[in-house]
C-alpha positions in Angstrom: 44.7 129.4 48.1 44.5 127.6 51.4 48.0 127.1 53.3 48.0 124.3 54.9 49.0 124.2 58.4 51.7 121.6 59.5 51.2 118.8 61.8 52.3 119.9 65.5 54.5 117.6 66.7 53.8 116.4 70.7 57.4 116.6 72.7 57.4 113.6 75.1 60.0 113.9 77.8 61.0 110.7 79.3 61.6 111.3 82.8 62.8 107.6 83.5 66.8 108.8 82.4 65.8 111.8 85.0 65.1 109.4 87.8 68.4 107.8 87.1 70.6 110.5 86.7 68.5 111.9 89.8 70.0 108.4 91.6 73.4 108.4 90.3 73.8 112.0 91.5 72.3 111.0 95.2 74.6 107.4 95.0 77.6 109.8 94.0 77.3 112.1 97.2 76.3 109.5 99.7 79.4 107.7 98.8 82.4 111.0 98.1 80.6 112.9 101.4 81.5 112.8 104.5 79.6 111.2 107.6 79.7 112.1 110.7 78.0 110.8 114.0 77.1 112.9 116.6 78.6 111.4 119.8 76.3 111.6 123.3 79.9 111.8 125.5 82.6 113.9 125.3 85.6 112.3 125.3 89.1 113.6 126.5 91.9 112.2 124.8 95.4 112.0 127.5 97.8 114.5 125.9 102.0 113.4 126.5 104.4 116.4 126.7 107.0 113.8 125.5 107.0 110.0 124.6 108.9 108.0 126.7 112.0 106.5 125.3 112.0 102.7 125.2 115.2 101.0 126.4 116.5 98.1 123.7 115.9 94.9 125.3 118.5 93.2 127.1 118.2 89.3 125.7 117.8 89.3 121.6 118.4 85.8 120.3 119.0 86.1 116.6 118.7 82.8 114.4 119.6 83.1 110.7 118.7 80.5 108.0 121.7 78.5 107.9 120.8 77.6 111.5 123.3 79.9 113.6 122.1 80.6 116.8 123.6 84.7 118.1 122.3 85.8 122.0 122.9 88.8 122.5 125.8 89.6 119.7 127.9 86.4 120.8 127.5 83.0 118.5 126.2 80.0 121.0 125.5 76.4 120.0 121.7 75.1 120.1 122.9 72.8 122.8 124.1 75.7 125.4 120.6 77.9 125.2 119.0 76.6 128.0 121.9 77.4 130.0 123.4 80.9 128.7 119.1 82.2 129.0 119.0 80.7 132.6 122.1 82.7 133.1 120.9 85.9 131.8 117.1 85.7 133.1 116.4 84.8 137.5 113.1 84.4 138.4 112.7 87.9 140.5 113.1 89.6 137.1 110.0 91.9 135.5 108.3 90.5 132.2 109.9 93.2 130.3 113.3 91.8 131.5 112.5 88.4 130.7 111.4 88.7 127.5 113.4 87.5 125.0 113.1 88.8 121.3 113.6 86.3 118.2 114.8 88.1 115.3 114.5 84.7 112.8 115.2 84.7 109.5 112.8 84.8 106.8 113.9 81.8 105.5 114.4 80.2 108.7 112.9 76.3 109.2 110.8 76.1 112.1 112.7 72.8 113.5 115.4 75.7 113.8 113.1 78.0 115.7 111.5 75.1 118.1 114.3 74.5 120.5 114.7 78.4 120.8 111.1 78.4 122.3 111.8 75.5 124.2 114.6 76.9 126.0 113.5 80.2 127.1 110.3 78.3 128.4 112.6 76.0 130.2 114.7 79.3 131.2 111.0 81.2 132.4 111.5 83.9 130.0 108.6 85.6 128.2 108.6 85.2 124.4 108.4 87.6 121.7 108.6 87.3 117.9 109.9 90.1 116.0 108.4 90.7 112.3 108.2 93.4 110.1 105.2 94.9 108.8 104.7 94.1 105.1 104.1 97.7 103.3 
């Protein structure tokens, strides 16, 4: 009796799913590693044995929603901000003197915030808006 011998069976591998696994894997590392760049100078970074403490400013002009109008602490009208800045800021002063700091109101109306900036222009101050940093 003859016994047959079975069919071999020929294994093809696809190596196209090898290529792409091989360029997922290189797409993965290029992006989770770390580059760096080799710099030609070496650079020397100041080093501070203490930060300097910055002195709160002297003019803060405070204007809420409802339209109330507070330099430095004390309630004034609109009408009297030209004179009560020109009172507090003289012309020999240093910008960081003359600056005056608007804390407005979030809800504040600009027509509320216009004749602030108006008057310390008129005054010759230097203007600065405070805000807060969103998170």
């Amino acid at each position: 009796m003859r016994v047959r011998k079975g069919r071999r069976t020929q294994w093809n591998l696809s190596f196209a799913s090898m290529s792409d696994i091989a360029f997922l894997l290189i797409i993965f590392f290029a992006v989770v590693g770390k580059f760096t760049r080799a710099t030609e100078r070496e650079v020397t970074l100041p080093a501070a044995e203490a930060a300097e403490r910055m002195e709160p400013r002297d003019i803060e002009l405070v204007i809420t929603a409802d339209g109330v109008y507070t330099l430095n602490g004390s309630r004034i009208f609109q009408e009297a901000l030209v004179e009560e800045l020109q009172s507090l800021i003289t012309p020999d002063m240093d910008k960081e003197r003359r600056t005056v700091v608007i804390y407005g109101d979030r809800d504040v109306e600009y027509n509320l915030i216009k004749p602030a900036i108006q008057a310390i222009n008129k005054a010759g101050g230097e203007l600065e808006m405070a805000v807060r940093v969103a998170n």
